[in-house]
C-alpha positions in Angstrom: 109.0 86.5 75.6 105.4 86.7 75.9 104.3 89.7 78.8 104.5 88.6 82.5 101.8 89.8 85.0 103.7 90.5 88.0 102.4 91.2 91.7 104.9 93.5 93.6 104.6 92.3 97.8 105.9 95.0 99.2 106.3 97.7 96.4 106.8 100.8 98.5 110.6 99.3 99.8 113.9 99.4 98.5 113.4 96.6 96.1 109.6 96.6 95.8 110.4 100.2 94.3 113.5 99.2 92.8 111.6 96.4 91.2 109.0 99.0 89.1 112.2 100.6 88.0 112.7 97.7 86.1 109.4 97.0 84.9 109.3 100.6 83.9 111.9 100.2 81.4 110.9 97.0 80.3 107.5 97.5 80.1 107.3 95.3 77.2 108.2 92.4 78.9 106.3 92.9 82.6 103.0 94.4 83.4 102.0 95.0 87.2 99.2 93.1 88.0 99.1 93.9 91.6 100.8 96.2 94.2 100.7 95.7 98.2 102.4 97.7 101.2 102.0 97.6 104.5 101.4 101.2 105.7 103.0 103.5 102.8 99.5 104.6 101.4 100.9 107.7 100.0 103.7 106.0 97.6 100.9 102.8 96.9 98.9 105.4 95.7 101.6 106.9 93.5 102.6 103.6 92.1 99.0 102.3 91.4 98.2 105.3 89.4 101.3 105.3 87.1 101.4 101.5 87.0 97.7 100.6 86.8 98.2 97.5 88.3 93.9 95.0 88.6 94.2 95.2 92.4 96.4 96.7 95.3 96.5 95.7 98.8 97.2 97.8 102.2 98.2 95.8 104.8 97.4 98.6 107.7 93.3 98.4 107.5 93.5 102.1 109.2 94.6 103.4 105.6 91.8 101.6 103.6 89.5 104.4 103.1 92.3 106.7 102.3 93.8 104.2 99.4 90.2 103.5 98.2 89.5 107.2 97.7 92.5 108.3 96.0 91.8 105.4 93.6 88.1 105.5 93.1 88.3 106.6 89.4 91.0 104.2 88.4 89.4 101.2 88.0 91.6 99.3 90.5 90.4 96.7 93.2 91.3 97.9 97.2 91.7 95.6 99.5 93.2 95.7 103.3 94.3 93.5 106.0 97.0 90.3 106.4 94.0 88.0 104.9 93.3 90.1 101.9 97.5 89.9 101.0 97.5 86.3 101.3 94.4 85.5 99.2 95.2 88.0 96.4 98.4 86.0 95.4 96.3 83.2 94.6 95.0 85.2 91.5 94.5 83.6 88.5 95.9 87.2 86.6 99.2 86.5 88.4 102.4 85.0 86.8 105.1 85.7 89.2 105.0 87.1 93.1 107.9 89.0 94.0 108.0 88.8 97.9 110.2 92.3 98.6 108.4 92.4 102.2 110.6 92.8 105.1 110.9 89.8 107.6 108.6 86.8 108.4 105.7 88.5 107.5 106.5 87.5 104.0 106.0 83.5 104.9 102.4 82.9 104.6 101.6 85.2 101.6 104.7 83.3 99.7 103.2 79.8 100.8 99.8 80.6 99.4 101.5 82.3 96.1 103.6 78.6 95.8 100.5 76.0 96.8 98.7 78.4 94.0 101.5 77.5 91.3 102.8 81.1 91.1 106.9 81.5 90.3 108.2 83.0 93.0 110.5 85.9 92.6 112.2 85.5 96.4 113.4 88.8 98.0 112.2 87.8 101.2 115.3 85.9 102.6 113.1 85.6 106.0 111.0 83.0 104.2 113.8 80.6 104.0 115.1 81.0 107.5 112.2 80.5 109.0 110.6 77.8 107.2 113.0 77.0 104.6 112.4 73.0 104.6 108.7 73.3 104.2 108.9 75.8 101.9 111.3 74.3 99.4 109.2 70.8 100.3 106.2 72.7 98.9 107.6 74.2 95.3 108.7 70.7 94.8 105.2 69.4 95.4 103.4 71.8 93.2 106.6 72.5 90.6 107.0 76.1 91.6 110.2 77.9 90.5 111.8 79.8 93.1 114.5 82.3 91.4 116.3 84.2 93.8 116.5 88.0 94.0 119.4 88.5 96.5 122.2 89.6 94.7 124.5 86.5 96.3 121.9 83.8 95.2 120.7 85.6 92.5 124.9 85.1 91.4 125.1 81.6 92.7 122.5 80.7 90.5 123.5 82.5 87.3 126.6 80.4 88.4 125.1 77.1 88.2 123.0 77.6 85.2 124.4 74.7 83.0 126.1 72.8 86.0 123.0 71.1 87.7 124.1 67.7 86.6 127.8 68.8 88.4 127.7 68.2 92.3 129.2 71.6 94.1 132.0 71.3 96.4 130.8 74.4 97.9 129.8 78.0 97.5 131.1 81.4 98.8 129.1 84.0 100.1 131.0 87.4 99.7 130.0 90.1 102.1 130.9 93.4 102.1 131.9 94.1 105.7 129.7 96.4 106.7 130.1 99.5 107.8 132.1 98.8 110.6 134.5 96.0 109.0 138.0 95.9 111.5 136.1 97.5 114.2 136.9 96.2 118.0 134.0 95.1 120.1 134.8 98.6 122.4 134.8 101.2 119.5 131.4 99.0 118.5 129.6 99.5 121.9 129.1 103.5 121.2 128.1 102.6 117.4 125.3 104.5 116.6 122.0 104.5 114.5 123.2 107.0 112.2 126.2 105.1 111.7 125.0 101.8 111.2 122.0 103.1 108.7 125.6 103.6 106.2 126.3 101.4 104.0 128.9 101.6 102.4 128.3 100.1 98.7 124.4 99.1 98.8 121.2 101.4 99.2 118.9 99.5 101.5 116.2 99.6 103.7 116.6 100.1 107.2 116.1 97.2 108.8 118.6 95.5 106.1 121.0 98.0 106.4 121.0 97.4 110.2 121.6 93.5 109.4 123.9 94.0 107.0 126.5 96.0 109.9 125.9 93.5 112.4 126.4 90.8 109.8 123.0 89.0 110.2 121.8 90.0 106.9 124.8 87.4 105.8 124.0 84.5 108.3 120.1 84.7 106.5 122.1 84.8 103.5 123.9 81.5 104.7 120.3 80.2 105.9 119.1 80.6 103.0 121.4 79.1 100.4 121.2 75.8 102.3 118.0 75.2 101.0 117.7 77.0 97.6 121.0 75.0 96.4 120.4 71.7 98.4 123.2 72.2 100.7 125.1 71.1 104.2 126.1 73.8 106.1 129.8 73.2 105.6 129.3 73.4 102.1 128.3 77.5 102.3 131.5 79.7 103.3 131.3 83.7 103.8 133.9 85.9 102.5 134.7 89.6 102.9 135.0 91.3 99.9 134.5 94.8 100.5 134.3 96.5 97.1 131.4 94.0 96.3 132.0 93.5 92.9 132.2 89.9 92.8 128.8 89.2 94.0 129.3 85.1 95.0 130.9 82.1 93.9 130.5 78.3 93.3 133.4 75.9 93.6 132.7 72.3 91.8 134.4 69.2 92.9 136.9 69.3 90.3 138.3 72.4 92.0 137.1 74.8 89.8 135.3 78.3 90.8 132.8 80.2 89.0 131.9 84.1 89.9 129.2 86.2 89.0 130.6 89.6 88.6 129.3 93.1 88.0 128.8 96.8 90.0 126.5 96.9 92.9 123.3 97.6 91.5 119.6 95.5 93.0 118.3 95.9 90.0 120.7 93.5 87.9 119.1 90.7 90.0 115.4 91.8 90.2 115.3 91.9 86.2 117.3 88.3 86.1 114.4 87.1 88.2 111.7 88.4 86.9 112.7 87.3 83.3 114.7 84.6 83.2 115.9 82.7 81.7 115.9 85.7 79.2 119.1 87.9 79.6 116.9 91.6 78.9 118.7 94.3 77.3 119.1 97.2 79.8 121.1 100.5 80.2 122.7 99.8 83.6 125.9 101.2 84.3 129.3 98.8 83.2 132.1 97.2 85.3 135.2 98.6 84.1 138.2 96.6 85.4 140.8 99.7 85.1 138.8 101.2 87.8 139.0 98.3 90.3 143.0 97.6 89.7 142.7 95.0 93.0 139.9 93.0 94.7 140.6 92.0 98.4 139.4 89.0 100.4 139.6 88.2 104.0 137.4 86.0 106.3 134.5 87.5 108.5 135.2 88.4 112.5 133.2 86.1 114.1 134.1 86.5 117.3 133.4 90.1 117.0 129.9 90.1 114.8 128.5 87.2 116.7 125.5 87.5 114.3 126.9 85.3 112.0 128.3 82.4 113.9 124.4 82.7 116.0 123.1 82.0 112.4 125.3 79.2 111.5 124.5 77.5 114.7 120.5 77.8 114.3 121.3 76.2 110.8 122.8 73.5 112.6 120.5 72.7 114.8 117.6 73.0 112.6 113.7 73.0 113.2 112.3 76.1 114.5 116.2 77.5 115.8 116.1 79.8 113.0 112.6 81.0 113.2 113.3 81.9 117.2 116.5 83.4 115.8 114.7 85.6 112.9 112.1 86.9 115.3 114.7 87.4 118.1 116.5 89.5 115.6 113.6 91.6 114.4 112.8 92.5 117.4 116.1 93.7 118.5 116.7 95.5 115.2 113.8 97.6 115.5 114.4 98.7 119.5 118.1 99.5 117.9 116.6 101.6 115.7 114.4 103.2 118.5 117.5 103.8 120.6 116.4 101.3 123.1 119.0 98.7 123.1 122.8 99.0 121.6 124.5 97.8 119.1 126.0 95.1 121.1 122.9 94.1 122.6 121.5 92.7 119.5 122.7 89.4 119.7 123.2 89.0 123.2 119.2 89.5 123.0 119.3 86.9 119.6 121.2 84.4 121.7 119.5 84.5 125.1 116.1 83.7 123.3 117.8 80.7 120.9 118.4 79.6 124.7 115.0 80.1 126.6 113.0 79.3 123.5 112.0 75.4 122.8 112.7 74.2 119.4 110.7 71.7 117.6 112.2 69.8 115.2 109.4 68.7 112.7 107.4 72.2 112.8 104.0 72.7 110.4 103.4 76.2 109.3 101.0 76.9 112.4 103.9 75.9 114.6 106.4 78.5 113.1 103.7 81.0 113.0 103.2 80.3 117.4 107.0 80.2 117.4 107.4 83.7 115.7 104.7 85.2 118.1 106.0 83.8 121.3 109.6 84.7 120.7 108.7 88.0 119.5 106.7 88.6 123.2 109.5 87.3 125.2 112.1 89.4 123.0 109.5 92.9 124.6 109.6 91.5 127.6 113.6 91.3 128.2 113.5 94.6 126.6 111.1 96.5 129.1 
């Protein structure tokens, strides 16, 4: 496989980081070609050193003299600012963008890395939600590639390799439950940060971790398989399977049901991504079936972790629903995590702004981009 030049949005995160694992070890099939972060300028600096990537990019402008310093001897381009991300993913040194940045943020940069011809490496599960019908509309018109790095989709398509002339009945989400899977909505409304920040089978950021205990993280899951795999929304089921081995499924219209299977590691995924559709040799640890003698399954509380059914209704309804609904959600993560709102709160503050907000039905990028800003203002303000 000839070398790929990757570009790393959002290398200082859990998979950003997780990501130069990979490349570490397979450093004969990947080269960095350019590292970003928002505010981290103590790991970027780290990373561009050992990794030697043409250019890096620090989103916080305030840092830009610090990064440029440390690197002044290395021979590697600094840039800064929202502007200077987008435009360096149009690089002609670039093969593949993988978009690890948390949240909607993510959306332009990935637009201008698709209308560029780049293969998109998607980690950003945001990007979908919000703007998931121009987005895909967009590979299609400049035959971009978009290979999922979500452990579900990256199974669902490792699942479907070989079927796309077979129509899919449907396909099965697994989730693992959380951390508080069987938990009453009392014993949830003293839940707090510390507890929700433990997962128990993944290690994730923060603000995924948080989504992932409400059950969010799987309704932009849901969001987002609609339109990687072309789908209705009755056509994308969730699942609890707590020991999170089986990591999704597709069912074809003769009944039967493939699985992608394995231990819980983010870096199976990332390297699938990045190289496919070469299967790398790597050391990562085995699944033994002695020591899993039963897998459970058992369908999601919605009632309880109203997250997920507030997801599968912004599907529904479509046009900007689930931008309001991603930007509602941001915002109330982050005051969870600031201990100003609790854990309950989240989506009654996700729903009350699905209700207030207006939702456009044919939106253009510009539109989504006023939607996010608006509905992240009125989120503060029911806050204060």
């Amino acid at each position: 496989m000839e070398k790929r030049r990757i570009a790393i949005l959002g290398s200082t995160g859990s998979i950003g980081t997780q990501a130069l694992d990979v490349i570490r070890e397979q450093h004969a099939f990947f080269t960095v070609e350019i590292l970003t972060a928002h505010s981290n300028a103590t790991l970027l600096i780290q990373q561009a050193k050992e990794f030697k990537p043409n250019a890096v990019v620090i989103g916080d402008e305030s840092k830009f003299q610090e990064v440029k310093d440390a690197l002044w001897n290395d021979d590697i381009k600094v840039f800064a600012g929202r502007e200077a991300l987008c435009q360096i993913v149009e690089s002609t040194e670039v093969d593949i963008v993988l978009t690890a940045m948390v949240g909607a943020a993510g959306l332009e940069p990935t637009v201008r890395a698709i209308r560029s011809g780049k293969m998109i490496a998607l980690a950003n599960k945001e990007t979908l939600v919000v703007a998931g019908e121009m987005v895909t509309k967009l590979a299609r018109e400049h035959a971009v590639n978009i290979y999922p790095v979500d452990s579900e989709h990256a199974a669902i398509f490792q699942c479907l390799v070989g079927e796309w002339d077979n129509p899919i009945e449907k396909i099965i989400l697994t989730a693992s439950g959380g951390p508080f899977r069987g938990w009453s909505r009392e014993a949830l409304s003293a839940v707090t940060k510390a507890q929700a920040l433990k997962h128990p089978n993944w290690s994730m950021g923060a603000k995924i971790t948080i989504d992932s205990s409400t059950l969010m993280n799987k309704g932009l899951e849901v969001i987002e398989a609609k339109w990687l795999f072309h789908l209705q929304p009755e056509q994308v089921e969730v699942i609890v399977h707590s020991q999170s081995i089986i990591h999704s499924m597709v069912q074809f219209q003769d009944g039967s049901i493939k699985a992608q299977m394995g231990l819980p590691d983010m870096k199976l995924p990332i390297q699938y991504a990045l190289g496919y559709p070469k299967r790398l040799p790597a050391a990562f640890p085995r699944f033994d079936f002695t020591q899993y003698p039963a897998l459970t399954f058992e369908a999601p509380d919605k009632e309880t972790f109203r997250c997920l059914q507030l997801a599968y209704d912004a599907m529904r309804i479509g046009g900007t629903a689930p931008c309001v609904m991603n930007a509602a959600n941001e915002i109330a993560v982050q005051a969870f995590l600031e201990d100003r709102i609790g854990f309950l709160e989240i989506p009654t503050l996700i729903e009350g702004m699905m209700e207030s907000m207006e939702i456009i039905q044919q939106p253009t990028l510009e539109d989504f981009i006023e939607i996010d800003r608006a509905t992240r203002a009125k989120a503060l303000e029911g806050i204060a």
